[in-house]
C-alpha positions as CSV (number, residue, x, y, z in Angstrom):
1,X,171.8,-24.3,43.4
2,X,169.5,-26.6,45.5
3,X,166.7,-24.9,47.1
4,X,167.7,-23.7,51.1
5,X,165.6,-25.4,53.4
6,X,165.7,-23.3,56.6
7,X,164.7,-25.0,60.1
8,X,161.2,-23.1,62.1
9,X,162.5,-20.5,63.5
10,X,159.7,-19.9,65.6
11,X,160.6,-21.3,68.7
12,X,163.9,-20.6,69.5
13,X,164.7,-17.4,71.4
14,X,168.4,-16.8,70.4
15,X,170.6,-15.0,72.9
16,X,172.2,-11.4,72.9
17,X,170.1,-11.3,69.9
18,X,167.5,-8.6,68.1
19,X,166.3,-11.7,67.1
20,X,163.1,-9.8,65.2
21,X,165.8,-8.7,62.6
22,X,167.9,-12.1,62.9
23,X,165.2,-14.4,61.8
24,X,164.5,-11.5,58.9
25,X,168.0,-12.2,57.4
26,X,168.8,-15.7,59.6
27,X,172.6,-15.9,59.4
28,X,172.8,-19.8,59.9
29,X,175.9,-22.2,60.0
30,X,175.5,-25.8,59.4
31,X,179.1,-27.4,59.6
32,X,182.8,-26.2,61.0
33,X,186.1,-26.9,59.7
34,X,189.5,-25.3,60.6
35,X,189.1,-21.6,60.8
36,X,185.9,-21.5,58.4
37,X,182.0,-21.9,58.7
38,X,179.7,-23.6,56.0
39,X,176.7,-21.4,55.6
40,X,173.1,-22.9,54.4
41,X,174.1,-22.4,51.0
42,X,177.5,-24.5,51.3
43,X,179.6,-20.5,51.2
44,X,183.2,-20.4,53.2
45,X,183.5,-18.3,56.1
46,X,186.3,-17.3,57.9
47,X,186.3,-17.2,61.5
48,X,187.8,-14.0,62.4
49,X,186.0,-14.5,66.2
50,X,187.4,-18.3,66.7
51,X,183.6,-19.2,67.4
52,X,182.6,-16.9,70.1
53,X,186.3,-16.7,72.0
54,X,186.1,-20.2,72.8
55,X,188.4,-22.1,69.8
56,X,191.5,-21.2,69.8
57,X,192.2,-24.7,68.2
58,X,190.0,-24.1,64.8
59,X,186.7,-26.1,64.6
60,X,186.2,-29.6,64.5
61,X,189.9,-31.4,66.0
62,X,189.5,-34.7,65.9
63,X,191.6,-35.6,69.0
64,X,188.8,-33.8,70.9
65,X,185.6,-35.4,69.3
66,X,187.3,-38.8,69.4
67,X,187.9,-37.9,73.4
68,X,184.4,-37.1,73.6
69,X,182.7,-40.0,71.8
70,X,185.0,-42.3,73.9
71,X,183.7,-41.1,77.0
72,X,180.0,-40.8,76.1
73,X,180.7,-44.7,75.9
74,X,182.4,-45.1,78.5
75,X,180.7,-42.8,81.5
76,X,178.2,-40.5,79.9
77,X,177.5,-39.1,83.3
78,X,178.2,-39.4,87.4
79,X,176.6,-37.3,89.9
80,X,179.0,-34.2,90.9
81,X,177.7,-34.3,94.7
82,X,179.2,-36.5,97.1
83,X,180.3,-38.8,94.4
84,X,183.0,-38.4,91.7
85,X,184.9,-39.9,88.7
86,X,188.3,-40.0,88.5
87,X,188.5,-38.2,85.2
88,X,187.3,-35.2,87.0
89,X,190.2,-35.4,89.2
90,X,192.9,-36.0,86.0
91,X,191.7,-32.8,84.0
92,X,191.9,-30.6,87.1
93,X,195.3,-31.8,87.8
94,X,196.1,-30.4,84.3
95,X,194.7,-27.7,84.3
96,X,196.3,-27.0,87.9
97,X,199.4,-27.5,86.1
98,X,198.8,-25.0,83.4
99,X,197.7,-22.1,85.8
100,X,200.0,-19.7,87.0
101,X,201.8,-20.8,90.2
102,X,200.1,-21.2,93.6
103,X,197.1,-21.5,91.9
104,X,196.3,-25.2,91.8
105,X,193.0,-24.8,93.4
106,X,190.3,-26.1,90.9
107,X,186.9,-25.8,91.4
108,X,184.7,-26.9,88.1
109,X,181.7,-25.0,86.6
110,X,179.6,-24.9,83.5
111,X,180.3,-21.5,82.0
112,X,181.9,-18.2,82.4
113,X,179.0,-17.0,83.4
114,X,179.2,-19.7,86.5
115,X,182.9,-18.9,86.7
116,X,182.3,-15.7,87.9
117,X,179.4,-16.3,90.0
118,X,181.6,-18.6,91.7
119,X,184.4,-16.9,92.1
120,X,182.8,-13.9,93.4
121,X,181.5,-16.6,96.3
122,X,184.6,-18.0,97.1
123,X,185.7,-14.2,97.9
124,X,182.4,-13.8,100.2
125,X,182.6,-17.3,102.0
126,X,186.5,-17.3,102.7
127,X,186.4,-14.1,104.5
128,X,183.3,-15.3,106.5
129,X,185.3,-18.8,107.2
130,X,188.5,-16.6,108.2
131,X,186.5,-14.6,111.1
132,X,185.7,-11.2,108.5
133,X,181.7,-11.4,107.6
134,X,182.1,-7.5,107.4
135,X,184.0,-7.9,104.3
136,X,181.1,-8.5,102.0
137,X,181.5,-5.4,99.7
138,X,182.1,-6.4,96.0
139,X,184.4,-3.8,93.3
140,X,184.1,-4.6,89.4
141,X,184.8,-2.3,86.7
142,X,182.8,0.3,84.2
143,X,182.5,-1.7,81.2
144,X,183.5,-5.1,82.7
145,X,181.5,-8.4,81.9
146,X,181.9,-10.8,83.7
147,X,178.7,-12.9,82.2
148,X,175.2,-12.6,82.9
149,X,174.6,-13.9,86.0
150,X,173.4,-12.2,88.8
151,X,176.3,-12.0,90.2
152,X,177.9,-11.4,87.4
153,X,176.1,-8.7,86.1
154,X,176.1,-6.7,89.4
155,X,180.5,-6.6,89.6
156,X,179.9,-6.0,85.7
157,X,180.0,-2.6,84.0
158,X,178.2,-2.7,80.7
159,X,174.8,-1.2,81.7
160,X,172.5,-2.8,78.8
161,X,173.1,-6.2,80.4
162,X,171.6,-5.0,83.7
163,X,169.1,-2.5,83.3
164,X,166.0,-4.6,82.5
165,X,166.9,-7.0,85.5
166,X,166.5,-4.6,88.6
167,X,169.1,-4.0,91.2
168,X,171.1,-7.8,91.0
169,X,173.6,-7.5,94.1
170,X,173.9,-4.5,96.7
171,X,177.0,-3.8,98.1
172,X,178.9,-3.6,94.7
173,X,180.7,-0.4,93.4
174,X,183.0,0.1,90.2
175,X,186.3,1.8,89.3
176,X,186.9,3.5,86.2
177,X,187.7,1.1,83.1
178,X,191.1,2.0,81.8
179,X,190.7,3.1,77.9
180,X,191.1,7.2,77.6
181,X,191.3,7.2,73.6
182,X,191.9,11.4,74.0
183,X,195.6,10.1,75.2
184,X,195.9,6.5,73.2
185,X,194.2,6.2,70.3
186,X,196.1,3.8,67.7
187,X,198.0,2.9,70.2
188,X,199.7,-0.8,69.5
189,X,200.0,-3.0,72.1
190,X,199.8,-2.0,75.9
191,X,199.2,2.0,76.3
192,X,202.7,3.2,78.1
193,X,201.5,6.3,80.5
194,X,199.0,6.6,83.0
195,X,198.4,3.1,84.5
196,X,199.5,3.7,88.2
197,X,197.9,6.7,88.2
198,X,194.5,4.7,87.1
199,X,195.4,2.0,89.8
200,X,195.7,4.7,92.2
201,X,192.1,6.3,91.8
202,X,190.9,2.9,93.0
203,X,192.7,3.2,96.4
204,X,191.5,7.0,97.0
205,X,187.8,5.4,95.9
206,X,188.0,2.3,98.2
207,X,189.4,5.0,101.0
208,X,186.9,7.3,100.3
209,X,183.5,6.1,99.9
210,X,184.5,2.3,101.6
211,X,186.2,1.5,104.7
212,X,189.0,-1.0,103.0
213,X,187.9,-3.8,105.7
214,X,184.9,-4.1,104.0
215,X,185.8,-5.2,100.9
216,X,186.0,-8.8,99.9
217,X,187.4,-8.7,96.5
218,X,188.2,-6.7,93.5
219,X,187.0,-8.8,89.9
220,X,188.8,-7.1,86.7
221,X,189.6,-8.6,83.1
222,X,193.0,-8.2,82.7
223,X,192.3,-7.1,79.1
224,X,188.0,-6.0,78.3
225,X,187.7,-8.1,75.8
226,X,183.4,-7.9,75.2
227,X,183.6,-3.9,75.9
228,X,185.7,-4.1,72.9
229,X,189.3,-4.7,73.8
230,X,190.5,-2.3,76.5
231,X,194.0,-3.1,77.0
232,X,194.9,-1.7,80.4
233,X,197.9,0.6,80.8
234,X,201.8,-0.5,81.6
235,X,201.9,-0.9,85.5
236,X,198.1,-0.8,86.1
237,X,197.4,-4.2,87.0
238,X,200.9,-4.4,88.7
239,X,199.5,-1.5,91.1
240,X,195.9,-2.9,91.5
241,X,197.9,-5.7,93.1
242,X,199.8,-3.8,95.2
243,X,196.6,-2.0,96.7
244,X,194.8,-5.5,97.2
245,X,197.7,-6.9,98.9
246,X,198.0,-3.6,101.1
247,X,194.4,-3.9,102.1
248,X,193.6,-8.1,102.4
249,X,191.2,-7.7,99.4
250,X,190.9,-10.6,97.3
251,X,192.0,-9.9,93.5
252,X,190.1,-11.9,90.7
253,X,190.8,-12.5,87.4
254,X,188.2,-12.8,84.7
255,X,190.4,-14.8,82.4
256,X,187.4,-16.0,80.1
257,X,188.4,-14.5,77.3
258,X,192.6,-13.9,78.2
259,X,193.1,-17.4,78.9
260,X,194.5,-20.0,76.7
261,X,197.3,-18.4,74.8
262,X,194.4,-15.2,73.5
263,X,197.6,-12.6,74.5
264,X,200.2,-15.1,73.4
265,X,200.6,-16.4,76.9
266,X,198.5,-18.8,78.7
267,X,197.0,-16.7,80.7
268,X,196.9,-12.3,81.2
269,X,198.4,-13.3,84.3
270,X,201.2,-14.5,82.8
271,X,201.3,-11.4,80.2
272,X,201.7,-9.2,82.7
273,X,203.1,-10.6,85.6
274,X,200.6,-10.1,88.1
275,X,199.3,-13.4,90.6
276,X,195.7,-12.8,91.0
277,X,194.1,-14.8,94.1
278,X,191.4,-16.3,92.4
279,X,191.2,-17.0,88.1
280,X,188.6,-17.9,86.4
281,X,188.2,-19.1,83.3
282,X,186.0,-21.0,80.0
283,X,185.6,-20.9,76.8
284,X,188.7,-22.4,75.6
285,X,189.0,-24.7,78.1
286,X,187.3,-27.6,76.0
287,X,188.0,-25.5,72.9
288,X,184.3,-24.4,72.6
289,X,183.1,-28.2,72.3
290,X,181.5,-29.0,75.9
291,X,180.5,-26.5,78.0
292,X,182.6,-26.2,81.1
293,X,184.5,-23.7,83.1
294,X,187.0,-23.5,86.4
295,X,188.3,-21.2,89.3
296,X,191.5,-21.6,90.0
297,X,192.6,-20.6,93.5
298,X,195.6,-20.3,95.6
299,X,195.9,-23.1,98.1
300,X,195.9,-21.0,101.3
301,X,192.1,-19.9,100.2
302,X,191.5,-23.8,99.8
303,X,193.3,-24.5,102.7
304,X,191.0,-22.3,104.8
305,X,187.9,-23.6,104.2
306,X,189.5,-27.2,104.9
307,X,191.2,-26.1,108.2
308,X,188.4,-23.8,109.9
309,X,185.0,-25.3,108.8
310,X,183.7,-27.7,111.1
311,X,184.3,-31.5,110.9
312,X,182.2,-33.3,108.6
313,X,180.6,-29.9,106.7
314,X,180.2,-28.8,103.5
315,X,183.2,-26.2,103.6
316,X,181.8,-24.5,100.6
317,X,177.8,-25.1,100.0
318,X,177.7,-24.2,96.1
319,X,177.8,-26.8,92.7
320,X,176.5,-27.5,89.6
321,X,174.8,-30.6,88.2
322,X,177.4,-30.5,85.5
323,X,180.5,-29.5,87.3
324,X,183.1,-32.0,85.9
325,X,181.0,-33.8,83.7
326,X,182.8,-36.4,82.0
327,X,182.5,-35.9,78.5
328,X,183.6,-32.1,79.5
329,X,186.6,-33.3,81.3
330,X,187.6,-35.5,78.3
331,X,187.5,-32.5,76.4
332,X,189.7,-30.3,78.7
333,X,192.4,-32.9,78.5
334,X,192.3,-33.3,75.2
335,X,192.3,-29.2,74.6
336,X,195.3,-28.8,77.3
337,X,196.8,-31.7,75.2
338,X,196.9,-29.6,72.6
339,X,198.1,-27.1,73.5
340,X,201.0,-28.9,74.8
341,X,202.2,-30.5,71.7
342,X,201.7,-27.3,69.3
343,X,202.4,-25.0,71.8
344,X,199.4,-22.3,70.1
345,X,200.3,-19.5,73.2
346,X,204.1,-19.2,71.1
347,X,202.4,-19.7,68.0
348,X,200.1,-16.6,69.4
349,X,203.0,-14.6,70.6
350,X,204.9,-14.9,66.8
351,X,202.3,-14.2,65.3
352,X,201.3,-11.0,67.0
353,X,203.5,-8.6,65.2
354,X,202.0,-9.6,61.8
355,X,198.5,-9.4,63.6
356,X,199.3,-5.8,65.0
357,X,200.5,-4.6,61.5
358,X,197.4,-5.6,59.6
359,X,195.3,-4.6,62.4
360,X,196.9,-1.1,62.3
361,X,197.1,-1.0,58.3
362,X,192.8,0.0,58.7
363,X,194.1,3.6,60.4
364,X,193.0,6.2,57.9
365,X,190.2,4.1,57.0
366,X,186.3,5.8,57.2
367,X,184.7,6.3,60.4
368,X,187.8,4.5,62.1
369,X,188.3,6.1,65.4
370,X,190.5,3.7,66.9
371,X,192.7,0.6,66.6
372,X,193.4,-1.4,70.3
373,X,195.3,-5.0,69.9
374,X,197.3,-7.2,71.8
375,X,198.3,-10.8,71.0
376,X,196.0,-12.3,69.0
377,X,192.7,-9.6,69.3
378,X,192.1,-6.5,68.2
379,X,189.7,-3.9,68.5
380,X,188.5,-1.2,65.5
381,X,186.5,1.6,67.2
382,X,183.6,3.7,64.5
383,X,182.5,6.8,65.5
384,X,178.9,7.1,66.3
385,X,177.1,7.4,62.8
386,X,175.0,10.6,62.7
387,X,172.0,10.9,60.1
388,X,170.6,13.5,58.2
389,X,167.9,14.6,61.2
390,X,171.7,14.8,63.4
391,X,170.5,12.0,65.6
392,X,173.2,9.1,66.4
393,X,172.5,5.7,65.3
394,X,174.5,3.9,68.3
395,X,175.8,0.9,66.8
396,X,175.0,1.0,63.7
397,X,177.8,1.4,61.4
398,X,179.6,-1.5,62.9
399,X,176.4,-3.8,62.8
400,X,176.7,-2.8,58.9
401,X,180.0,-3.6,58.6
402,X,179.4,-7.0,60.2
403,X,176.7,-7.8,57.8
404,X,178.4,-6.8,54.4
405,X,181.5,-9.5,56.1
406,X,179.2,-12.1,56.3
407,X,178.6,-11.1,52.7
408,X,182.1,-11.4,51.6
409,X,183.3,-14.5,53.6
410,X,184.1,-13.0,56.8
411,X,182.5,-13.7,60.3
412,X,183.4,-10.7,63.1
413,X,181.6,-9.7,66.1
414,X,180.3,-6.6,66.6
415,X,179.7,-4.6,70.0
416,X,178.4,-1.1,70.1
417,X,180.3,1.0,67.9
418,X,183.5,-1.9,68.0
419,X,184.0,-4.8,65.8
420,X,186.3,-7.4,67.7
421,X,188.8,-9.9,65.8
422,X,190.0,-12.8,67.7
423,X,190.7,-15.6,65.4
424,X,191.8,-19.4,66.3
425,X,195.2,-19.2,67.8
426,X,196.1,-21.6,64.5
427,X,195.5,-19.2,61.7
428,X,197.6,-18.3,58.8
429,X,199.6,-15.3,57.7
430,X,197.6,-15.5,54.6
431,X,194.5,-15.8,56.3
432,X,195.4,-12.4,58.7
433,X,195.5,-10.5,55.5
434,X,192.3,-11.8,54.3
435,X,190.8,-10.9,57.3
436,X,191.6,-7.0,57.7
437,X,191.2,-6.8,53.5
438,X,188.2,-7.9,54.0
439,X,187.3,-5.6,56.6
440,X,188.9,-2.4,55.1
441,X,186.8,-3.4,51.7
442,X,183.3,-3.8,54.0
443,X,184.2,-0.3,56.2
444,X,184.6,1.6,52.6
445,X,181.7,0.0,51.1
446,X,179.3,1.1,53.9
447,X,181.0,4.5,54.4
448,X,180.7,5.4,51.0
449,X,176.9,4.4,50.6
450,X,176.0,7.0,53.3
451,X,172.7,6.9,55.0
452,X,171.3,3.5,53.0
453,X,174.7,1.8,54.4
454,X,173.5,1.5,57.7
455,X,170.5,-0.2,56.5
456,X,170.2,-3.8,58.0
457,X,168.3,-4.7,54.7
458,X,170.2,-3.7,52.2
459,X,172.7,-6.5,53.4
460,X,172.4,-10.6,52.9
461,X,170.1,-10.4,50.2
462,X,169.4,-14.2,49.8
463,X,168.9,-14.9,53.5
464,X,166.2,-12.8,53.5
465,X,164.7,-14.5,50.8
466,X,165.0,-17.8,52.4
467,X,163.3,-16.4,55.6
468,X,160.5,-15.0,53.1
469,X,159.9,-17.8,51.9
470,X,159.9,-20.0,54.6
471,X,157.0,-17.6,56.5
472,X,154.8,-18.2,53.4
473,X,155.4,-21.9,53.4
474,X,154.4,-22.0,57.2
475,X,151.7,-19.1,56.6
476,X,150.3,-21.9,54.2
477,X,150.7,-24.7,56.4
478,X,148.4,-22.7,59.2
479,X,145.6,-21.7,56.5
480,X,145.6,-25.0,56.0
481,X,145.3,-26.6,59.0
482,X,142.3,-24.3,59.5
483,X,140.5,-25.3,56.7
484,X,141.4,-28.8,57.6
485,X,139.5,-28.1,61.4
486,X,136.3,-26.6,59.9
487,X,135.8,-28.9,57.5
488,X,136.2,-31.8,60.2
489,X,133.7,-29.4,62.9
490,X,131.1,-29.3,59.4
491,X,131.4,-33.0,59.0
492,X,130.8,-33.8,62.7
493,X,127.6,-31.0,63.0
């Protein structure tokens, strides 16, 4: 084999990263195809995670990059503030049309992250432009993420994406997330008991601790999908709907991750029959390609700002440079294309069965606490990993688990104790199987090496030899450049 030569790794600060240990064992792609990576050293590996949520059409479609090429040639860029293009205009019609009904609303963003943010506004500023400032309290979820913006973070429940930031938002609270694995464990599909009486705690918090007319909007994922897929009880979302409704608070859905056929429907809203007020959505908008998000609103909240903000204003003072970039818009068109003509959310939905079955087939398994799934994602739950000294090594056994994957030809994400599977809405029968074999033969190969299988360097051998080898080379490179300046500051003296 030709010798790997690795980029500097110095500079680049990867995210959600212990990028210490990464650039120890740098797990690098270099080319996409289908369902499957090509590593450094030219190895096949199967996307179990369709990228990061985001291509539910496999890699590298050639209807999108020829969309995208076209446009860079055409109209790389136009300014997204008091000017437009009409492609920006096209791809929110479609998406309008793919929404839910009533929500035809589109308001473009860069990201999730920006989604949210946005979304989270749109709640504040409507109730200020209906006459209700007092309504500026914000609800999220334990365990919720809804990106990392400040915004985000604050309605968000996963404490390690907050903590080092400071306080983020005032005025936000949380209701309790919905998983309870005493009651549901290996549970397949949608947990039957106990979701009204979950939706119910949320009115007797909101009653309690709030005065209702305060709050401006309630932001949940209709399924948890980056706490590690919490699939919310029968009649919980129906009920959280009820209580919004009841009280005029504004009902969000962060569809990031739930959107575009992930539950084998377009959207969780559609799964589940619920009409949120606001959706937001990314990721598989543009199939992972471009970067790009959208809210999606219901008219009357767009109608509002049009009808009671002064004439001439700025109804709602919030944008990005990128909102509706071209190339991004070409990219959503081409994605919702797509998906109209091979209609993935049915492929999605006939393929869940088989999904759920294999998924399930890892009960029994080693440290395997816990099976979650629904549609096309599933969650496998470790217990905590205790060593000999009985300390808990948070984490741990599922970041080993990830790491003997990579080994054998199989990229998952890992989250805490939870590895996530959430493959491209176009996989294969064959390639399911392949996926939880692959898993059940990493789980038993870490269980059964005990302590020294939770061991980040006992994994991806040759990757750490690369990285070794490529701190010598630039080790060398410095010494020399040092001997290279004294000898020039002796010649000059």
């Amino acid at each position: 084999m030709s010798k790997i030569t690795l980029p500097d790794l110095s500079h680049y600060w990867v995210p959600f990263t212990a990028n210490r240990q990464f650039k120890a064992m740098p797990r690098l792609f270099k080319a996409a195809r289908g369902h499957y990576f090509t590593t450094m050293d030219e190895r096949q590996v199967l996307d179990g995670t369709a990228g990061l949520w985001c291509t539910p059409a496999g890699h590298a479609r050639p209807e999108i990059a020829e969309a995208v090429g076209k446009q860079l040639l055409t109209l790389d860029y136009a300014p997204a503030f008091q000017s437009s293009h009409p492609l920006a205009f096209e791809a929110a019609t479609k998406l309008a049309e793919y929404m839910p009904a009533g929500l035809d609303r589109i308001f473009f963003t860069g990201s999730g992250s920006e989604s949210a943010d946005t979304a989270l506004k749109i709640a504040l500023a409507y109730h200020r432009v209906c006459g209700n400032p007092l309504r500026n309290k914000l609800i999220g979820r334990e365990r919720g993420y809804h990106g990392v913006n400040f915004g985000g973070i604050s309605v968000g429940g996963i404490a390690g994406n907050r903590k080092a930031f400071g306080n983020a938002l005032s005025g936000v609270d949380h209701i309790r997330h919905p998983l309870d694995i005493t009651k549901n464990a290996f549970t397949k599909g949608v947990p039957e008991d106990g979701g009204v009486a979950l939706a119910n705690e949320f009115e007797a918090r909101i009653l309690t601790l709030h005065d209702p007319s305060t709050i401006a909007a309630l932001i949940v994922e209709p399924v948890q999908g980056s706490a590690g897929v919490l699939v919310p009880p029968a009649g919980y979302l129906k009920r959280l709907r009820e209580i919004c409704t009841k009280y005029g608070i504004l009902l969000i859905f962060d569809e990031v991750i739930t959107g575009f056929g992930r539950l084998g429907t377009k959207f969780g809203a559609d799964y589940f029959d619920v009409s949120p007020d606001i959706l937001l959505c990314a990721k598989g908008l543009t199939n992972g390609v471009v970067p790009m998000g959208a809210v999606a609103v219901k008219r009357e909240i767009y109608d509002a700002f049009m009808e009671k903000s002064p004439a001439g204003a700025i109804e709602l003072p919030h944008g990005y440079t990128y909102s509706a970039i071209p190339i991004a818009c070409a990219a959503s068109i081409a994605t919702l294309d797509i998906f109209a003509q091979e209609k993935l959310e049915n492929r999605a939905a006939d393929l869940s069965a088989y999904f759920e079955a294999a998924a399930h087939s890892l009960k029994g398994l080693p440290m395997v606490r816990d099976i979650r799934n629904i549609g096309l994602v599933a969650g496998l739950e470790f217990e905590q990993f205790v060593d000999k000294t009985g300390a808990t090594k948070m984490g741990a056994f599922s970041m080993a688990v990830y790491l003997k994957c990579y080994e054998l030809g199989l990229h998952v994400r890992f989250t805490g104790d939870i590895i996530a599977i959430s493959p491209p809405l176009t996989i294969e029968k064959h390639e399911i199987d392949r996926i939880f074999n692959t898993l059940a033969d990493a789980i038993k190969f870490v269980a059964n090496q005990g302590e020294a299988g939770i061991l980040a360097n006992n994994y991806l051998k040759s990757e750490q030899n690369w990285a070794a080898q490529i701190a010598l080379e630039h080790a060398a490179l410095l010494e020399l450049g040092h001997h290279t300046h004294r000898a020039e500051e002796s010649l000059h003296a």
